[in-house]
C-alpha positions, -999 to 999 in steps of 0.1 A, spaced: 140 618 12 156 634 44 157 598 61 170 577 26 198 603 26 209 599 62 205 561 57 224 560 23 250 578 42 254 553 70 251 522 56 271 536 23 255 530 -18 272 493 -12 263 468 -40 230 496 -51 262 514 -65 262 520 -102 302 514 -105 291 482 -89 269 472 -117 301 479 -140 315 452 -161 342 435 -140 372 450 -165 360 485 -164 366 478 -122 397 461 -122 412 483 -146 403 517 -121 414 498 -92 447 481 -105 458 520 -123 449 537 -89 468 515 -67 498 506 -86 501 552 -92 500 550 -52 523 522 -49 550 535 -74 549 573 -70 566 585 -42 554 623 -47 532 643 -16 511 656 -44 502 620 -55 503 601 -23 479 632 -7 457 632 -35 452 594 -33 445 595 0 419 622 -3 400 604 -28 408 569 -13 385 587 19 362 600 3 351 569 -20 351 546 6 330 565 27 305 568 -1 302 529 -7 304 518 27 294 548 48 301 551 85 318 514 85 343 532 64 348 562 89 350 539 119 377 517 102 400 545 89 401 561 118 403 536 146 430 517 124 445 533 99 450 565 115 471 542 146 491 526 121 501 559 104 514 572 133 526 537 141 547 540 105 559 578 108 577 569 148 588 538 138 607 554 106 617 582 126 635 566 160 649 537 131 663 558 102 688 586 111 697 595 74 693 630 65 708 666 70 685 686 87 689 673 126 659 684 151 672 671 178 691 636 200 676 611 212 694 586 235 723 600 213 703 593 179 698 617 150 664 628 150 662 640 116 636 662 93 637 641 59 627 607 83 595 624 94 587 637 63 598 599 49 574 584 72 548 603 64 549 599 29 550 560 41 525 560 63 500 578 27 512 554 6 500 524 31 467 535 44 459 547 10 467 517 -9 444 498 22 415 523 18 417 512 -21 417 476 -15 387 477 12 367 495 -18 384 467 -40 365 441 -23 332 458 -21 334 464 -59 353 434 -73 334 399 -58 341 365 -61 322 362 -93 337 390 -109 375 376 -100 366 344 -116 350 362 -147 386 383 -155 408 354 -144 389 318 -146 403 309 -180 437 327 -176 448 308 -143 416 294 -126 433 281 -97 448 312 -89 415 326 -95 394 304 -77 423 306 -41 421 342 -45 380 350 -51 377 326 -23 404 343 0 384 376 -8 348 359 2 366 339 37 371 373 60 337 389 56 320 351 57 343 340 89 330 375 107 294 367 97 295 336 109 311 343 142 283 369 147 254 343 142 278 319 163 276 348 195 244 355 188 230 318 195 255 315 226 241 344 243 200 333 231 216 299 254 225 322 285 259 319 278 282 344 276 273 381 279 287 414 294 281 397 328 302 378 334 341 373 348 371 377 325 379 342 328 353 330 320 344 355 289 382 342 277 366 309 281 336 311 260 355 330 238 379 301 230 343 280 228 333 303 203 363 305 183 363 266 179 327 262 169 339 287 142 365 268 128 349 233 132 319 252 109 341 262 88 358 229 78 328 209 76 317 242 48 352 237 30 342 197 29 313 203 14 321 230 -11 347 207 -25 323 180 -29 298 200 -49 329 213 -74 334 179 -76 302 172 -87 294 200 -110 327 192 -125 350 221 -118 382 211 -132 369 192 -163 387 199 -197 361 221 -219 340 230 -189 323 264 -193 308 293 -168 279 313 -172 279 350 -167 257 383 -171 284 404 -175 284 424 -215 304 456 -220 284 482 -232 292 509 -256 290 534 -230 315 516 -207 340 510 -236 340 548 -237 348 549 -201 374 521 -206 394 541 -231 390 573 -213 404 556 -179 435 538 -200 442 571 -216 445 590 -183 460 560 -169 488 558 -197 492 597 -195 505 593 -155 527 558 -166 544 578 -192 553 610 -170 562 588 -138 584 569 -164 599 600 -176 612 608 -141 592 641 -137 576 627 -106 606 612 -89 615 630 -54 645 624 -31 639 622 3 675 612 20 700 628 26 680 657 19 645 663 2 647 672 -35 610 681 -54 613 681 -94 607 714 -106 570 725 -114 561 715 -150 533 713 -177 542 673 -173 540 670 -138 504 689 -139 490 670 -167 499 638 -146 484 651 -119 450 665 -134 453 630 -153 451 613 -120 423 631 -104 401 626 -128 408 590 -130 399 585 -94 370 606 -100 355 583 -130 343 559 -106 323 587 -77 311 607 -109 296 574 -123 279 564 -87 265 597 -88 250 601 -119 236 564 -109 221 579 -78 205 609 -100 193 585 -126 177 567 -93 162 598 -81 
């Protein structure tokens, strides 16, 4: 049990999770009400809370790939967005200091970081968006709505994961021919590298060829062509579906209302404490704790 744990922890519960084995609108609906709150609310309180949660869900789905990539990444670009604001935007009241006879001001910092949340938290989101959402799921929501703009996206979503794999195998061979390898100069590693990188891409475009040929031939495009799925909501997850609208609706209504707005520039200006402003936010965490509650009663049920 010991060794499943510490294995379940580094590899992450993955597609074995039970908000995986969702219907594809219970997952959209979570994802597309988390990330839009992050997007459009501009409040520490919101923007920390995302990212908390953001953390913590990737890191159970995809373990210590998650760690590794928000830390050697998205921690970088965060402090990458909080200078960048800071030495480029002056506005604000409260001046730290000069530099090269520039305002270094309190409310850009503070800007920045709220910035620099809002991006990594909104990435986090989307790397657990494409572990949870897949190609076949995209297609199910959107196929008859706009299936080209269903098929470029699903297939967008599938190429960075498949090009990665495929470069790996592509290595591996190389260096199972003696080529390449720690071994060797730097020219000549920039070399192989460029050999590498074209095999890729010649791979690639003989795939593409021959996935449009097979559409072709199974008739993707024809008037009155259907799609077969697996996917049936249950009565259990139109429960869950009306709970996460609800919550979802109750933070829409009270960012609406304005009780969420801050001002940053020229100086910072919180909304004053409220029943509202609670709700919303109680509202929020447990919307972003639907999805972890229901991967770990999954793992219990497992167990």
């Amino acid at each position: 049990m010991v060794n499943r744990k510490a294995e379940m922890f580094r590899l992450g519960l993955g597609e074995s999770a039970a908000f995986y084995r969702s219907h594809p609108l219970l997952n959209f609906v979570y994802f597309a009400m988390i990330v839009g709150m992050t997007m459009f609310s501009n409040h520490p309180a919101f923007l920390l809370s995302s990212f908390i949660m953001a953390w913590v869900y990737s890191v159970l789905l995809r373990g210590v790939k998650a760690i590794r990539f928000n830390c050697m990444i998205l921690l970088p670009t965060m402090i990458l967005t909080v200078l960048l604001n800071t030495l480029n935007v002056h506005n604000g009241v409260t001046v730290l200091f000069y530099l090269n006879g520039n305002r270094i001001t309190l409310e850009a910092i503070i800007y920045g970081c709220a910035t620099a949340l809002m991006l990594s938290s909104v990435m986090i989101w989307f790397s657990c968006f494409g572990t949870i959402v897949t190609a076949d799921k995209f297609i199910y929501l959107f196929g008859r709505i706009a299936p080209v703009i269903a098929l470029t996206l699903s297939m967008i979503l599938r190429f960075i994961p498949l090009l990665k794999n495929r470069f790996r195998e592509i290595s591996a061979a190389q260096r199972c021919m003696g080529r390449g390898g720690k071994d060797i100069g730097l020219i000549a590693r920039i070399r192989q590298l460029g050999k590498e990188v074209s095999i890729l891409i010649a791979w690639s475009l003989e795939a593409s060829i021959e996935s449009a040929d097979s559409m072709e031939a199974r008739g993707y495009g024809l008037r009155g062509r259907t799609s077969f799925h697996l996917f049936r909501l249950a009565s259990t997850e139109r429960w869950i579906l009306v709970a996460m609208i609800f919550l979802g609706g109750i933070c829409i209504a009270v960012c609406a209302l304005g009780h969420t707005n801050i001002y940053y520039y020229p100086t910072i200006l919180l909304p004053p404490i409220s029943l509202e402003q609670a709700a919303c936010l109680g509202a929020f965490w447990l919307l972003m704790f639907s999805a972890v509650a229901i991967d770990i009663r999954g793992m219990r049920q497992w167990n």
